[in-house]
C-alpha positions as CSV (number, residue, x, y, z in Angstrom):
1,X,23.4,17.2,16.3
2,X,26.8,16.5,17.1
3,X,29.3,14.1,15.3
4,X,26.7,14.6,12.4
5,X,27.0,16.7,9.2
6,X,24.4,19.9,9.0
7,X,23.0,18.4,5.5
8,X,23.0,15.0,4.3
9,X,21.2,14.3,1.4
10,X,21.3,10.9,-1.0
11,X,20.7,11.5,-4.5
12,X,19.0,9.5,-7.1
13,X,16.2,7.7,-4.6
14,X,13.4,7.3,-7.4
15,X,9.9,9.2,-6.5
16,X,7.2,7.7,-4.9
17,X,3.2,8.9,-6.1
18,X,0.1,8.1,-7.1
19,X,0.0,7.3,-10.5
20,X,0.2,9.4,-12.9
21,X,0.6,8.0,-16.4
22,X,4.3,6.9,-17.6
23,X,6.4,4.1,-18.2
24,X,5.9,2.4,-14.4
25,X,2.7,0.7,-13.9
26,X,0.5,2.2,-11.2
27,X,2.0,1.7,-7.4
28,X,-0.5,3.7,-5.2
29,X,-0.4,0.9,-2.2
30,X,2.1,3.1,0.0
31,X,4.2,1.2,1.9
32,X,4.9,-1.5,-1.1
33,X,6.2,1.1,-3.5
34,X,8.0,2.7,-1.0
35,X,10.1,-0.8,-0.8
36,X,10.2,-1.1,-4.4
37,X,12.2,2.3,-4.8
38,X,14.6,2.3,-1.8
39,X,15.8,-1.8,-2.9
40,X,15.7,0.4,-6.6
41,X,18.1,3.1,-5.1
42,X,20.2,-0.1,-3.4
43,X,20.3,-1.5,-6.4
44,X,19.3,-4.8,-5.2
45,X,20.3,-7.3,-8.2
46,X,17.0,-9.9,-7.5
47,X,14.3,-7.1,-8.1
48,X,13.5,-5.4,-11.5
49,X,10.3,-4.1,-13.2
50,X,9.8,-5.9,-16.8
51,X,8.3,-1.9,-18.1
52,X,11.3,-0.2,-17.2
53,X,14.7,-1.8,-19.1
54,X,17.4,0.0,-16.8
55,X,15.4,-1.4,-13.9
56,X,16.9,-5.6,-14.6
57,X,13.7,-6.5,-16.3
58,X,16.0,-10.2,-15.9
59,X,16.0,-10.2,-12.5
60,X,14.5,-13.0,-10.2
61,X,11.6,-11.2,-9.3
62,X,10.3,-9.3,-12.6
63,X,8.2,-7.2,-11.2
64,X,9.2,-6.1,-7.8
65,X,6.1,-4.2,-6.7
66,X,3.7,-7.4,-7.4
67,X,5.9,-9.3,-5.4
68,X,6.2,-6.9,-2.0
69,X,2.4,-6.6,-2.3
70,X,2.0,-10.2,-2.0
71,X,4.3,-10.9,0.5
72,X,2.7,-8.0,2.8
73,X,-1.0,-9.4,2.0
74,X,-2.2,-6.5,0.6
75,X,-2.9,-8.6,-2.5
76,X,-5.8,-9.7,-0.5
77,X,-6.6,-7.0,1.6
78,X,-10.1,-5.1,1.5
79,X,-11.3,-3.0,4.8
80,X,-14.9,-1.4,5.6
81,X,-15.2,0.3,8.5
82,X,-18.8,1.2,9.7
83,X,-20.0,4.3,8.5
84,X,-17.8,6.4,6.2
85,X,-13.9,5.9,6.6
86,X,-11.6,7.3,4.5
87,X,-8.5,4.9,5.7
88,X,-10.6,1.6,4.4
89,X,-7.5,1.7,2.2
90,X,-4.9,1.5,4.9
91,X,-3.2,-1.8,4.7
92,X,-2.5,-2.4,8.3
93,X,-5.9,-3.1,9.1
94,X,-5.4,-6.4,7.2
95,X,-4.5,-8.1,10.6
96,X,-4.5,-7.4,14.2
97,X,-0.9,-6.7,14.1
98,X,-0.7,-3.7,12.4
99,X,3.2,-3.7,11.7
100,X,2.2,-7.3,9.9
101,X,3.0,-5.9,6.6
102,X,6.5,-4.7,6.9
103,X,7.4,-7.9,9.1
104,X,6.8,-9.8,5.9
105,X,7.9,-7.6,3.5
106,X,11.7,-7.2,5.2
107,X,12.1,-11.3,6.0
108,X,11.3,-11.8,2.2
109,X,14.1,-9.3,1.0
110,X,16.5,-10.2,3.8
111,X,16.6,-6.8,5.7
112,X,16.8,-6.3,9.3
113,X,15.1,-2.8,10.6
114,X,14.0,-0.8,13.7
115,X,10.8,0.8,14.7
116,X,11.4,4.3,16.4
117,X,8.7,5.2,18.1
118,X,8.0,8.2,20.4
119,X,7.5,8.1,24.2
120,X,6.6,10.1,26.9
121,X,9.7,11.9,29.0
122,X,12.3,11.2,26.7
123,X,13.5,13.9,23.6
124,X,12.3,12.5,20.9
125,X,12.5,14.7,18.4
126,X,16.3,14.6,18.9
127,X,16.5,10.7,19.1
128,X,14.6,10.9,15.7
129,X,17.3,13.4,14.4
130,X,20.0,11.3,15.2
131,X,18.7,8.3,14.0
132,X,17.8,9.8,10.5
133,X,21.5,11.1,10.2
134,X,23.2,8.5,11.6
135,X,21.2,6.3,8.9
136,X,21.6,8.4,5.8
137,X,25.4,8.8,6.7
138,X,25.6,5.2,6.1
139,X,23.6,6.0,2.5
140,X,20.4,3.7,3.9
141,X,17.2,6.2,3.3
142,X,14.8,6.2,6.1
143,X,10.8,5.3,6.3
144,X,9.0,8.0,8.0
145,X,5.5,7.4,8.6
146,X,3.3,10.8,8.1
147,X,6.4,13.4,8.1
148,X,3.1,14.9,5.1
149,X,-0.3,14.2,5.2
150,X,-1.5,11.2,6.6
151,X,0.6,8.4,8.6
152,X,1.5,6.3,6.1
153,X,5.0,5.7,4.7
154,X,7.1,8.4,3.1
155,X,10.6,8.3,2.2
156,X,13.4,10.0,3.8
157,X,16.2,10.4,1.7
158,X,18.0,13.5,3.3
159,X,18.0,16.1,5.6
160,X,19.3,20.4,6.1
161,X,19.7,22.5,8.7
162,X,21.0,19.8,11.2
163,X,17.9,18.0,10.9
164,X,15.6,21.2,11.8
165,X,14.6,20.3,7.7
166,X,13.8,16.5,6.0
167,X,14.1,15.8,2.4
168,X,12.9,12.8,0.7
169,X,9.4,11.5,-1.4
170,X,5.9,11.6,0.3
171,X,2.6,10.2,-1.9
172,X,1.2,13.2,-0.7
173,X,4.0,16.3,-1.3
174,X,1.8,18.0,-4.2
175,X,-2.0,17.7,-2.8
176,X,-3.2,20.9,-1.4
177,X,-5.0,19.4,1.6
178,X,-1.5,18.2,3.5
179,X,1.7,20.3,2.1
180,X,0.7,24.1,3.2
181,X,4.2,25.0,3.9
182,X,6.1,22.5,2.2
183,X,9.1,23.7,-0.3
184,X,10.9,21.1,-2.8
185,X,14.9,20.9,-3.6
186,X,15.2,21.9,-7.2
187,X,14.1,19.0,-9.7
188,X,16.6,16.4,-11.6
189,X,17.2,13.2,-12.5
190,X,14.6,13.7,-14.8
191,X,11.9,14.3,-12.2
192,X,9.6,17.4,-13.1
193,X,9.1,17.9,-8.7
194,X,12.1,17.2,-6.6
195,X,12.5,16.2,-3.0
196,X,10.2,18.1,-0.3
197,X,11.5,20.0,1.9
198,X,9.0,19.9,5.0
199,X,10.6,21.8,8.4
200,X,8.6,21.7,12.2
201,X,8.4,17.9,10.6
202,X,8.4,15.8,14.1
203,X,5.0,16.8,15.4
204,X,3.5,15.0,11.7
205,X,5.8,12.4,12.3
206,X,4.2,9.0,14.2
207,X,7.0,6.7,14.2
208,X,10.2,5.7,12.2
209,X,11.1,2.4,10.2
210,X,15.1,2.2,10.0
211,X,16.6,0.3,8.1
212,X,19.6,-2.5,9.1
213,X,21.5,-4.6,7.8
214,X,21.2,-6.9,5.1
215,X,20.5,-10.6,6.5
216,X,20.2,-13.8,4.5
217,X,16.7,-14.1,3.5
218,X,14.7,-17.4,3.4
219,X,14.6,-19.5,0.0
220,X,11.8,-18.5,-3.0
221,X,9.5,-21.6,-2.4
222,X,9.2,-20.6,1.6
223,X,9.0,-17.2,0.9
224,X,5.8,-18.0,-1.4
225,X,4.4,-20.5,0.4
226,X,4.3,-18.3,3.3
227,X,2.8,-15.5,1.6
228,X,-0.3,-17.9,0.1
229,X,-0.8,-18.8,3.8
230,X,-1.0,-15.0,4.7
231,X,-3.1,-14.2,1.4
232,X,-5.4,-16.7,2.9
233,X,-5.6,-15.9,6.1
234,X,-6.0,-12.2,5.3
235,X,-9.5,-12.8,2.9
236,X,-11.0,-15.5,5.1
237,X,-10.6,-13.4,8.7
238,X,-14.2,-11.5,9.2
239,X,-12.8,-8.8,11.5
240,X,-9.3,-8.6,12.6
241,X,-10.0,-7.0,16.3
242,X,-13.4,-8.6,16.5
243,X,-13.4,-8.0,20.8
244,X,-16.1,-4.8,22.2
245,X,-13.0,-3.3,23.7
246,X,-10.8,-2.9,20.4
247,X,-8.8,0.0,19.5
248,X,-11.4,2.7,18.0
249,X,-9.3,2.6,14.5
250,X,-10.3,-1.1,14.7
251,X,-13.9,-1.6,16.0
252,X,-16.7,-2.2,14.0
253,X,-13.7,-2.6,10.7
254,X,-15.1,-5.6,8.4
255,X,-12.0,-7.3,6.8
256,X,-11.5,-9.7,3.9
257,X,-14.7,-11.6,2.3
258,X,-16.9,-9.6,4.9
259,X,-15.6,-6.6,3.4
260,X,-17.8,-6.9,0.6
261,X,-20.7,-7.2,2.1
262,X,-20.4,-4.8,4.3
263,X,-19.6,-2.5,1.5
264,X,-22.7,-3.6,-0.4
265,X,-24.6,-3.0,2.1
266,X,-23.8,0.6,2.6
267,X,-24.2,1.0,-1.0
268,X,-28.0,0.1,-0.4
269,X,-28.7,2.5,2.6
270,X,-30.6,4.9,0.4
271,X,-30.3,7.7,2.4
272,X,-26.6,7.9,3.0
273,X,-27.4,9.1,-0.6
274,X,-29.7,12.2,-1.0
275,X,-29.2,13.7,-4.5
276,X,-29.6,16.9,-3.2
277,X,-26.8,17.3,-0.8
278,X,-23.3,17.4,-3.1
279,X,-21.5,17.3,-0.2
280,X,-22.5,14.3,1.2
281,X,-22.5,12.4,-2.4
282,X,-18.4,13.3,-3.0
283,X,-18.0,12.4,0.5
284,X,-19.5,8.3,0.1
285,X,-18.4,8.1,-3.3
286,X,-15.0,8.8,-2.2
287,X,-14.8,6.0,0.0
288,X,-16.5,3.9,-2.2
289,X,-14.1,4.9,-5.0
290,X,-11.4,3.7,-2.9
291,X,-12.6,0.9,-2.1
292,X,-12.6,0.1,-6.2
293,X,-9.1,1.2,-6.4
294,X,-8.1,-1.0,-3.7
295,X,-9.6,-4.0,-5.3
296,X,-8.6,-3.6,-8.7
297,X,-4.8,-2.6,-7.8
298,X,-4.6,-5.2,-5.5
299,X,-5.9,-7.8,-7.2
300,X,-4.2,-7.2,-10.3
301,X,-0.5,-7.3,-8.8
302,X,-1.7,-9.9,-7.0
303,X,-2.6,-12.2,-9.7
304,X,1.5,-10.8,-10.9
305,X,2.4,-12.1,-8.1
306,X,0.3,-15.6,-8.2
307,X,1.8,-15.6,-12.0
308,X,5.0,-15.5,-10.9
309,X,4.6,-18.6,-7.9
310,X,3.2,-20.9,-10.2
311,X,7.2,-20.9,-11.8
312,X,8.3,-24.2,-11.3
313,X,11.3,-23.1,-10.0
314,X,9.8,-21.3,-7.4
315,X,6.8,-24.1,-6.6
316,X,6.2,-27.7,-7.0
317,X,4.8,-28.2,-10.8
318,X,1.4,-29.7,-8.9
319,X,0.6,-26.5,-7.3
320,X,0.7,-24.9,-10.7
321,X,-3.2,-25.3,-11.5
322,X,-4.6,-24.0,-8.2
323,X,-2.2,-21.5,-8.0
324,X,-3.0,-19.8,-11.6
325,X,-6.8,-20.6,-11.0
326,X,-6.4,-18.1,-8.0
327,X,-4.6,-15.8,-10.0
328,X,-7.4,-15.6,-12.9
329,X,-10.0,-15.2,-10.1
330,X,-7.8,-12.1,-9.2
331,X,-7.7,-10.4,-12.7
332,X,-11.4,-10.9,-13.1
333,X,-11.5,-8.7,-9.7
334,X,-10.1,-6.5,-11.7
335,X,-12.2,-6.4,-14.8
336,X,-15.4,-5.8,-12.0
337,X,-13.5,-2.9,-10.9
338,X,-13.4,-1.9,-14.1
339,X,-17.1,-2.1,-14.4
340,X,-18.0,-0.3,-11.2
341,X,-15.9,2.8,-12.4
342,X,-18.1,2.4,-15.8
343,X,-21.2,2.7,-14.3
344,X,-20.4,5.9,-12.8
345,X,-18.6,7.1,-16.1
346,X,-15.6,6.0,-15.9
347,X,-12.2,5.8,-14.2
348,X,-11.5,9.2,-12.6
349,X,-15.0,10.8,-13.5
350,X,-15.1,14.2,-11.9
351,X,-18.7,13.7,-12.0
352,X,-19.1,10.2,-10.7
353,X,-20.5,11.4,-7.3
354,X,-23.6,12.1,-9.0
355,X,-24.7,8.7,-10.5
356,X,-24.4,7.4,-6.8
357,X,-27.7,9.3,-5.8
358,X,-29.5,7.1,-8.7
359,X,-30.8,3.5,-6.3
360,X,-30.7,1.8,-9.7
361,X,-27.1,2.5,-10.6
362,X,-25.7,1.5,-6.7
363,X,-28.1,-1.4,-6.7
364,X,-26.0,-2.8,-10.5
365,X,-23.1,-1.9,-8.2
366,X,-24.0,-4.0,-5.4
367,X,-24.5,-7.2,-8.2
368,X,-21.2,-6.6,-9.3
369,X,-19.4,-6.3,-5.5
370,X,-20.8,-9.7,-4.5
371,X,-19.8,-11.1,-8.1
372,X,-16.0,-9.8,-7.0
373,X,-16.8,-11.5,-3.0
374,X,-17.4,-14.4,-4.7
375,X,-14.2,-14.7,-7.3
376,X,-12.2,-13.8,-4.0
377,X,-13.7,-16.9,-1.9
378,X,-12.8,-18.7,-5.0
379,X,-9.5,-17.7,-5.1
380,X,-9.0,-18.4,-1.6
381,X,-10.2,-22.0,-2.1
382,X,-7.6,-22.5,-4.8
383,X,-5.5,-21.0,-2.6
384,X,-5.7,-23.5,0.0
385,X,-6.0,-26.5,-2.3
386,X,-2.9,-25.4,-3.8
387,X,-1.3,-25.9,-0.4
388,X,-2.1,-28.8,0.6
């Protein structure tokens, strides 16, 4: 690349994973965390986490991560699709704009950026190159979405070999499945893994989110209001791209309050479930298992995040009730959760799959899904009491 430097890397941008024990609460809603650690590596004065005392646990928003998954919506989020879809989990099925989370998340934190995305007759792959370099020179790490694994977010935080190499964090650098071929810069900063190193990158790479410049952003209470307006609209919309000629990664993809249903009712299709084929048991109990991770993670920072707009700073003092009413509805989402995983036995069981071939056990299940619909229509009334 010309006028650029052959390697560029930025030190110190904090990892990005599924969770894995530690001081950090759990982050595994992709594009959220990846927020929460470049405005960490900015060192953006406003955002801190309450667990971690060098990260201004006295900053405006205590917990940064609750707050950028309730200003995307993914607080609220829950996808089915028909059948058995392992990207239920993917937040930008939450609304039939699909960049709808990022729009939300970079006008709350006051940051302008630029989607790069490929198109036909034009060299990509060295307009990606440039931009990357051209953003890291100015110390602003990139968002790459796929670059490993699936497309969702990944950080970008440098790059070797005139671009021919990336460096950065991807959720998905250490599983088997995606990072055949992937090699790592040598650990620090405390981190047991350091950066990947993934080269023939571009043809993994869907699109680009670059960064801008930082732009005022609007005041707390509009910023909050707006995102209970989303948080509702997000649960109370059936399907997002409800039309017969949708997009395939959209059509027959139950959203919000129907999401639970839907999802109950797969639970009940008895043979989806045949106890003598392991392979299709881990397969629906994967997707099912996400779907409970979705909902208790979610949930949980979202009832953070409903905590934290019932301050009377941030909202009028008579929103207060209905606000924190949602919230509780939110954390008993969670406990549910909580009690699917138990009936299954427990959180991370490597042996759960095999419960699901019992009807009795799904059929408990199902009591408890439609127990969770109905604190999340609850919630949603609050909700939209509380803005009245």
């Amino acid at each position: 690349m010309n006028g650029y430097p052959d390697r560029v890397v930025l030190d110190g941008v904090p990892p990005v994973h599924f969770y894995r024990g530690g001081v950090r609460c759990p982050e595994d809603i992709v594009m959220p965390s990846i927020v929460r650690a470049v405005l960490e590596y900015m060192g953006e004065p406003d955002y801190g986490c309450k667990h971690c005392p060098t990260q201004n646990p006295a900053g405006t928003i205590p917990c940064a991560y609750a707050f950028l998954v309730g200003v995307s919506g993914a607080a609220s989020f829950l996808s089915w699709h028909e059948g058995w879809v392992d990207d239920n989990v993917e937040i930008h099925y939450m609304s039939a704009d699909a960049a709808a989370p990022e729009q939300r998340i970079f006008r709350a934190i006051g940051y302008e950026y630029e989607w790069v995305n490929k198109e036909p007759g034009r060299d990509d792959e060295m307009l990606f190159r440039e931009r990357i370099a051209e953003s890291i020179g100015r110390g602003m790490p990139v968002v790459g979405y796929g670059v490993i694994g699936p497309p969702e977010a990944s950080i970008i935080a440098g790059y070797d070999e005139g671009g021919g190499v990336l460096i950065g964090w991807s959720f998905f650098q250490d599983t088997p499945e995606f990072n055949a071929g992937v090699e790592f810069e040598p650990a620090g900063n405390g981190q047991t893994t350091g950066y990947f190193r993934k080269r023939d990158w571009f043809k993994d790479t869907d699109c680009l989110l670059v960064i801008g410049d930082k732009v005022d952003k609007p005041p707390l209470e509009e910023t909050y209001r707006a995102a209970l307006g989303w948080m509702l609209e997000v649960t109370r919309t059936e399907m997002v791209r409800a039309e017969p000629d949708a997009p395939e990664w959209y059509r027959e993809r139950h959203n919000g309050l129907a999401a639970y249903e839907a999802w109950a009712e797969h639970l009940l299709r008895d043979g989806a479930w045949p106890a003598d084929d392991e392979e299709t048991l881990r397969a629906h109990h994967r997707v099912h298992d996400a779907a409970v991770g979705t909902v208790a993670e979610a949930r949980w920072y979202g009832a953070q995040f409903l905590i934290q707009a019932s301050d009377p700073e941030i909202l009028p003092y008579r929103m207060a009730e209905d606000v924190l009413h949602a919230a509780a509805c939110y954390a008993g989402e969670h406990d549910l959760m909580w009690q699917l995983w138990d009936l299954a036995g427990g959180n991370g069981n490597p042996e759960a799959y095999r419960s699901m071939a019992d009807p009795a056990v799904r059929r408990q299940m199902v009591s408890i899904i439609r127990q969770a619909r109905d604190k999340d229509a609850q919630a949603a009334n609050h909700l939209e009491q509380a803005l009245l």
